[in-house]
N, C-alpha and C positions, 0 to 999 in steps of 0.2 A: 552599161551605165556610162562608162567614159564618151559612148560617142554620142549619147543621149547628151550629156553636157556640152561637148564639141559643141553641139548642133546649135544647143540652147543658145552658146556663147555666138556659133555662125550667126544665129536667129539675131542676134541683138545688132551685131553687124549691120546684118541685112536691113534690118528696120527704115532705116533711113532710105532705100532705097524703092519705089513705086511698085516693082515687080515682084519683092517680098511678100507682100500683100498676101500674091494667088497662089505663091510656093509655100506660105503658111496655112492659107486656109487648107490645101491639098493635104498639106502634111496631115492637119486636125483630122480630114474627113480618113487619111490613111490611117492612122491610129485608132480612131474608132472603132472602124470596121476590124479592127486588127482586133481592140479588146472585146468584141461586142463576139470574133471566135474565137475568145480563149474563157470567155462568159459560158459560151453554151459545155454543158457536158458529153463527153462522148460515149458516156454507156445510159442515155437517154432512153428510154424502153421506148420502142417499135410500134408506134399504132399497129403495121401492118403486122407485123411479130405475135400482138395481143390478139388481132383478129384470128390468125393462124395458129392459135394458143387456143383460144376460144372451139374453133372450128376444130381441131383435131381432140379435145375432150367431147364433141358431139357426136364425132365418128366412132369414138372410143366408147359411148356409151351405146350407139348404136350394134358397134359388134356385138357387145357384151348381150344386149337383148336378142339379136339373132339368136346367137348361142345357145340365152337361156331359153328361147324358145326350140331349137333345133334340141335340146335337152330332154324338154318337156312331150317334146313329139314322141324322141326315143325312147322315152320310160311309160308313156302311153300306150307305145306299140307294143313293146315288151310284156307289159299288165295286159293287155289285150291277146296277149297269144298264148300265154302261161293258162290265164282261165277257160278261155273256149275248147273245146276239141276240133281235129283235122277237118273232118269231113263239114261241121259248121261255121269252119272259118274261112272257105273257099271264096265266096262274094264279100264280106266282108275284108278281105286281106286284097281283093282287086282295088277295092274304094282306096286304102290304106298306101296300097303302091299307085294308084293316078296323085291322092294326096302328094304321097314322099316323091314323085318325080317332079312334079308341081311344085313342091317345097325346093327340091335340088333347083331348079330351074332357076328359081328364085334367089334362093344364095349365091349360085354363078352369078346372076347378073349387080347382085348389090356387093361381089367381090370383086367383080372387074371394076366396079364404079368406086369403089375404094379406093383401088389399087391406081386406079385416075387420078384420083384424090391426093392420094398421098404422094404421088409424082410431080403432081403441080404446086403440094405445101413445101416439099423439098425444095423443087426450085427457087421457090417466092422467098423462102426461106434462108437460103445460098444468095437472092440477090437483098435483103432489106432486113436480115434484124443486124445487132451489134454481137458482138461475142460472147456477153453472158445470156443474151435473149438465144443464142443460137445454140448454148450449149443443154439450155431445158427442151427448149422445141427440139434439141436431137435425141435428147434419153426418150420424150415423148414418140417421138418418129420411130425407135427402135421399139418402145413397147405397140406402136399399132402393128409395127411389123410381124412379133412374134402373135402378136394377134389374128394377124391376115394368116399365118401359117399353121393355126390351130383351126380356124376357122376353114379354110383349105382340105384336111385330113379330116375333122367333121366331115365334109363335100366329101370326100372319098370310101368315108365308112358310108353314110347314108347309101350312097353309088352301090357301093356293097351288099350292102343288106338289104336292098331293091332287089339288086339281080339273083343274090338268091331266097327273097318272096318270088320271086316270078319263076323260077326253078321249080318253089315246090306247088305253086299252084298249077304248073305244068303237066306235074307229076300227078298231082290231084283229078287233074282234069284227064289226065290217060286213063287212072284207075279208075275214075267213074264210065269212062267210057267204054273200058274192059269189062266193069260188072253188067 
């Protein structure tokens, strides 16, 4: 404040002199631009942040429906094998495993496209929100993560219980070939 006075009292000085003029006006435009950023807030919320807010609850509901659908599969398949018998679930359990390899195939690639996904919201992330925009978009980014990770061991059970349908249709296919 004192050299704000200073100045003021320089300023009055200076008045009388032609060259004041342009060192005032400067000064004005300096200050302006000085309060016009102490005006703006710095935890201003992120267009980009909100889009990336946005976008990572669509991924988020997207897993979620894989899931319940990769759910829906395995509890069909399960109801499906409980009631029939061996010998007339041999064609039916081929359709069942081209389905569930068809389905795995299909999870690999919308989990690698994820996993894109979430690589690129991170970075975007790390370079344009503020610090409270960056601390929900991170608890968010942890939960797709353990998302991606459930979703993952889904992909490994399905793998599983592929390989052994195909075991026992194997075996199916000897015995009838034996009888």
């Amino acid at each position: 404040r004192d050299s704000l006075l200073s100045r003021a009292d320089h300023d009055e000085l200076d008045s009388s002199r032609p060259g004041s003029v342009l060192a005032r006006a400067t000064r004005r435009r300096r200050q302006s631009s000085h309060d016009l950023h102490r005006s703006v807030t710095p935890h201003a919320p992120s267009p980009t942040a909100s889009l990336l807010r946005t976008r990572a609850r669509g991924l988020k509901g997207k897993i979620q429906r894989i899931g319940r659908r990769n759910q829906v599969m395995e509890l069909k398949t399960k109801a499906d094998t409980t009631s029939s018998s061996l010998s007339c679930m041999a064609k039916p359990s081929v359709e069942k495993n081209k389905k569930l390899t068809r389905t795995i195939e299909e999870l690999r690639f919308t989990k690698l496209d994820l996993k894109n996904t979430l690589g690129k919201m991170q970075k975007a992330l790390e370079r344009n929100s503020a610090k409270d925009n960056r601390y929900s978009c991170t608890e968010e980014l942890k939960e797709l993560r353990t998302r991606y990770k459930e979703l993952d061991e889904e992909c490994e059970t399905c793998a599983s219980y592929l390989k052994e349908r195909e075991e026992q249709c194997r075996l199916l296919k000897e015995a009838k070939a034996a009888l």
